[in-house]
C-alpha positions as CSV (number, residue, x, y, z in Angstrom):
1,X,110.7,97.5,64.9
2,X,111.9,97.1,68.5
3,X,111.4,100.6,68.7
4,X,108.4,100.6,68.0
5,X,107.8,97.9,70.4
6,X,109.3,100.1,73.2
7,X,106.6,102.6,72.1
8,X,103.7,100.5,72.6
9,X,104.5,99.1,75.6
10,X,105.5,102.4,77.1
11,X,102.0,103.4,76.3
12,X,100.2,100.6,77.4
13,X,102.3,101.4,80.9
14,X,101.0,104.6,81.1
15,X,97.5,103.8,79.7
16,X,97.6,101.6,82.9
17,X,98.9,104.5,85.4
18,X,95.9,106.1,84.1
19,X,93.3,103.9,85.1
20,X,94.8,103.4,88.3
21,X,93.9,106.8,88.6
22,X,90.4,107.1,88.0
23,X,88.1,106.4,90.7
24,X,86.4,103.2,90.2
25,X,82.7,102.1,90.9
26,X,81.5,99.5,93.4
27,X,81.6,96.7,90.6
28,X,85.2,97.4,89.6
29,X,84.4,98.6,86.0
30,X,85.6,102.0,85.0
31,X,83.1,104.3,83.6
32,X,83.0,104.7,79.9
């Protein structure tokens, strides 16, 4: 189970990287 937590977070991290990523509009909400 804690592995599995590890997952998760590690993909919630990098789901995060992402969106730092994309260029964001004026309003601050990513598109789509």
């Amino acid at each position: 189970m804690a592995d599995y937590h590890e997952d998760v977070k590690r993909r919630l991290e990098d789901a995060g990287r992402t969106l730092m990523m994309l260029p964001m509009p004026k309003d601050g909400v990513p598109a789509g």
